[in-house]
C-alpha positions as CSV (number, residue, x, y, z in Angstrom):
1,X,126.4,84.5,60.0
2,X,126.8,82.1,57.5
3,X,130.5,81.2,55.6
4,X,132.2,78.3,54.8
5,X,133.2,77.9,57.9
6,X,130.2,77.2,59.4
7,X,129.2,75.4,56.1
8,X,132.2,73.0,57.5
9,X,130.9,72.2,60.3
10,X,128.3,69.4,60.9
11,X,128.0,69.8,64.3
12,X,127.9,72.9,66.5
13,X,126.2,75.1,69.3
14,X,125.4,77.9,66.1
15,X,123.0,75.4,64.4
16,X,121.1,74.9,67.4
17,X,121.0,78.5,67.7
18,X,119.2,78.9,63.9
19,X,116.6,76.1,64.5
20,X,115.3,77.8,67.5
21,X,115.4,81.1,65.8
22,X,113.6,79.2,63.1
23,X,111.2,78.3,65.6
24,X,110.7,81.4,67.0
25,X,109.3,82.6,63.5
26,X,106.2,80.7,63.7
27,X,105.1,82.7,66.5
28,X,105.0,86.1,64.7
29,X,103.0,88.1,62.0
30,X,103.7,87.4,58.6
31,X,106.1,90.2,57.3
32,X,107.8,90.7,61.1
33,X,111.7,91.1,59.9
34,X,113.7,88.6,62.1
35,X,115.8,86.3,60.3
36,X,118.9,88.7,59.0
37,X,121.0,86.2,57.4
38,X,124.6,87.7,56.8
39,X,127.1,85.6,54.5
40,X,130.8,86.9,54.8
41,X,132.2,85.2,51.9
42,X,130.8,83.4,48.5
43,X,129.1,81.1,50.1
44,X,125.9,80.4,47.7
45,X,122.5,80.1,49.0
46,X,122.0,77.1,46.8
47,X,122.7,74.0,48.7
48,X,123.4,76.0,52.6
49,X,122.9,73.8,55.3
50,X,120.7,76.4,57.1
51,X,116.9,76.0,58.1
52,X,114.8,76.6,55.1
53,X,113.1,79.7,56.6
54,X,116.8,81.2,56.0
55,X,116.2,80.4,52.1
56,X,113.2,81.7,52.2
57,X,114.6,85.9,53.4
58,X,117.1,88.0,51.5
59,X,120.9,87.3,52.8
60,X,122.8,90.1,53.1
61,X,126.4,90.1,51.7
62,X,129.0,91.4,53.7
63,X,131.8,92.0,51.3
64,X,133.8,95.1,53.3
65,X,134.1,97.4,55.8
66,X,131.1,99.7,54.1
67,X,128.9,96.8,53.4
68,X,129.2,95.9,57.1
69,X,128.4,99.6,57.8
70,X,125.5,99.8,55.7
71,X,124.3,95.9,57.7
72,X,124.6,97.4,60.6
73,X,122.5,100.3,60.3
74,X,119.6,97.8,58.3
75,X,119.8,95.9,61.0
76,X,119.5,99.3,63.4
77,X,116.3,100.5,61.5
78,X,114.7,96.9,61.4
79,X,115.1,96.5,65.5
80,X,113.1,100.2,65.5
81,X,110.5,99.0,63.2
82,X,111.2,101.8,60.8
83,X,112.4,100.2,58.3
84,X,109.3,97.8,57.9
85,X,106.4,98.3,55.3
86,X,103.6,100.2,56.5
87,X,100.9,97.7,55.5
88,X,102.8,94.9,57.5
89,X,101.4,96.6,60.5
90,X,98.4,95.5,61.4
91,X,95.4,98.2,61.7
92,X,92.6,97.8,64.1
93,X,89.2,97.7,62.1
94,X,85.9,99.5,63.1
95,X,83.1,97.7,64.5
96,X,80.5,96.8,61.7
97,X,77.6,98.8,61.1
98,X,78.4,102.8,62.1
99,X,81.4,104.2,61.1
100,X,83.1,106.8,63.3
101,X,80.3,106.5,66.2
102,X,80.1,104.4,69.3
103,X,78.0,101.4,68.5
104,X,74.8,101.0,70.0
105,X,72.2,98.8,67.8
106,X,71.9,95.0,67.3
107,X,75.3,93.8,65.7
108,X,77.2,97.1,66.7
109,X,78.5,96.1,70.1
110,X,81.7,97.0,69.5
111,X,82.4,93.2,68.1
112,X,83.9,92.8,64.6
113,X,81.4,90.3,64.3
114,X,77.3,90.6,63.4
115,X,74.7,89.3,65.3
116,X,74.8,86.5,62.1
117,X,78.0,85.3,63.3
118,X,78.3,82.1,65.2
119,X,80.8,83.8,67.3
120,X,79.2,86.8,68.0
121,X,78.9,88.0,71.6
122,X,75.1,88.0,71.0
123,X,75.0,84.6,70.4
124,X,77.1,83.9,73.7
125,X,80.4,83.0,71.8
């Protein structure tokens, strides 16, 4: 929630509660909806006293009763997941070599990495 309220105050429990929610962030995929800043009156972005991860999402304006309506039931489909981007999820490749088949020959152990990999299970990585 951000207003000129909390714009006011310096000092409070709230802005401990961002930064760690800030925090949090860098511990998830790229794309994971999180952050859902919600201003309540004409607060600008420009100049906020809010971590700059805030800046960096949409804020949602919460101007009446509908618009908080319509927040809550974004906020609903993001805490499902289906609201989020198909291509933010991440998809499981198949191992190199043969596709659709179990792998079996040299570089096909069911790795994601060749036998020319330094990392490769062949190589003892």
């Amino acid at each position: 929630m951000i207003s000129a309220t909390t714009q006011a105050r310096r000092e409070a429990y709230f802005r401990l509660e961002r930064q760690l929610a800030d925090e949090r962030t860098h511990l998830m995929a790229e794309g994971t909806p999180f952050l859902l800043p919600a201003v309540i009156d004409a607060t600008p972005e420009r100049g906020a006293l809010v971590p700059k991860s805030f800046l960096a999402v949409q804020w949602t304006r919460i101007r009446s009763p509908d618009s908080l309506d319509a927040f809550g039931e974004r906020a609903k489909k993001l805490m499902r997941g289906s609201d989020v981007a198909r291509v933010s999820r991440p998809v499981r490749a198949k191992p190199m070599g043969q596709s659709g088949r179990s792998p079996t020959g040299p570089g096909e152990s069911g790795s994601f990495f060749t036998t020319d990999h330094p990392d490769s299970p062949a190589r003892g990585g």
